[in-house]
N, C-alpha and C positions, 0 to 999 in steps of 0.2 A: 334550317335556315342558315344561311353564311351570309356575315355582316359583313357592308365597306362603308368604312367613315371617312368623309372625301372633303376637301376643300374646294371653294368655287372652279377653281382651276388647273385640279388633279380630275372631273372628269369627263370624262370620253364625250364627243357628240350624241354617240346611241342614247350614256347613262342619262345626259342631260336630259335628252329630249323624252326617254322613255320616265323619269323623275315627273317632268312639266304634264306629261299627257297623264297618269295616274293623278296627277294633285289634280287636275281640271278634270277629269271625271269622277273623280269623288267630291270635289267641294264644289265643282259647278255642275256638271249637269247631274249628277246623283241627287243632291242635295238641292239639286233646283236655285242655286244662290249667282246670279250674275254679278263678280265683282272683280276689283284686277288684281290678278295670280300674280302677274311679276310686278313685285315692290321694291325693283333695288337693292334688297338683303338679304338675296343668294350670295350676291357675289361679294359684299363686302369683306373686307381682310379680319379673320377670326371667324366666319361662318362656317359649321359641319356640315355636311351632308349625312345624312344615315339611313342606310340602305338594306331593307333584308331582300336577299335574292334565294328564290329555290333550285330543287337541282337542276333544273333544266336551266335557269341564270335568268331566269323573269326575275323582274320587282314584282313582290308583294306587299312590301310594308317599306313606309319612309316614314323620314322627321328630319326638322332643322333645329338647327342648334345655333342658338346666336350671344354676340357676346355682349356683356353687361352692356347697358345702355344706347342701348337697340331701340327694342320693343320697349323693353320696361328696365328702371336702375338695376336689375339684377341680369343674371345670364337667362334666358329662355329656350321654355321649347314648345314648337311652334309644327303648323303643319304637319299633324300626326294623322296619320293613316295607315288601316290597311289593307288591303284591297279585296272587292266583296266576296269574292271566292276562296277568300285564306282566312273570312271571320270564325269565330269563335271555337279557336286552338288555342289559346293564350297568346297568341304572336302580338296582339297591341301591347301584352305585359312585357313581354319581353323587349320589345322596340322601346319600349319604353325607359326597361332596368338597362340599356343599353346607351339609351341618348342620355339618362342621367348620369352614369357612370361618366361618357365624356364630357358633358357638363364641366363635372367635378374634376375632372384631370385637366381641362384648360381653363378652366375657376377655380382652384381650389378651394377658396374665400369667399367666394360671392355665390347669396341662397339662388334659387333657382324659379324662378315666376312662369307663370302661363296662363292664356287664356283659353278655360275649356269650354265646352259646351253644357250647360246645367245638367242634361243627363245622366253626363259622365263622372258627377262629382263622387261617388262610389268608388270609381275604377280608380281614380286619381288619390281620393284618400288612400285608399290598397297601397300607392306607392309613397306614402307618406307626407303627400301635400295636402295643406288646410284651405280652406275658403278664405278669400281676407277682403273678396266683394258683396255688396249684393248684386241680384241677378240684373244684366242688363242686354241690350238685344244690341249683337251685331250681326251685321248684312242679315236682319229681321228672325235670326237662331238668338237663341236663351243662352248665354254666356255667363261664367264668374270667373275670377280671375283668383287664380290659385297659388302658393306658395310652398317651396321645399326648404327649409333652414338647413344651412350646412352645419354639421353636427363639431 
């Protein structure tokens, strides 16, 4: 997998556009969730893009990365996928130890919050985040909202 970790407007038309079409067919019509993809916090100033591409230079796996006081008083990470022909190789873990890592290099102070889907509380404790909700339904999926303290 070779990573890019991009700002709103470090990238390319293709990346953008092929970023936008992977998040809406994994969280809308995968997931059957009609809701609106574009929020305004791609592009704001301090937002990552994070990008695994394979050899061939497809995306497979993305995440955003936003900065404190965003989503939630902390930094986040958001919009985690990846994509259904690259499941179950570790590549969510790793997309993962990656968008935390940049987390921490443009926060270095500020813990790390996300909203996961109740399934996945498993996968997310693995990266050492705890539950700090209980479960509540957004756009009608099982959510908790989760926490990483910076150490």
């Amino acid at each position: 997998m070779h990573w890019k970790n991009m700002a709103f407007s470090e990238l390319t038309l293709d990346e953008l556009y092929e970023l936008l079409q992977l998040r809406v067919d994994v969280f809308v019509v995968e997931q059957n969730c009609p809701y609106p993809e574009l929020d305004d916090k791609d592009r704001l100033t301090g937002s990552r893009h994070l990008m695994g591409m394979n050899d061939e230079g497809k995306m497979m796996c993305y995440a955003r990365i936003l900065p404190p006081g965003v989503s939630y008083p902390d930094t986040s990470i958001g919009r985690v996928l990846v994509e259904k022909e690259a499941r179950g190789g570790g590549k969510a873990f790793e997309l993962m130890q990656q968008a935390i890592d940049i987390a921490f290099e443009h926060w270095p102070t500020n813990n790390i919050q996300l909203g996961g889907q109740a399934y996945l509380v498993g996968f997310y404790e693995a990266l050492g985040f705890k539950t700090v909700s209980d479960v509540y339904l957004e756009d009608n999926i099982p959510h908790v909202d989760m926490l990483l303290e910076v150490n």
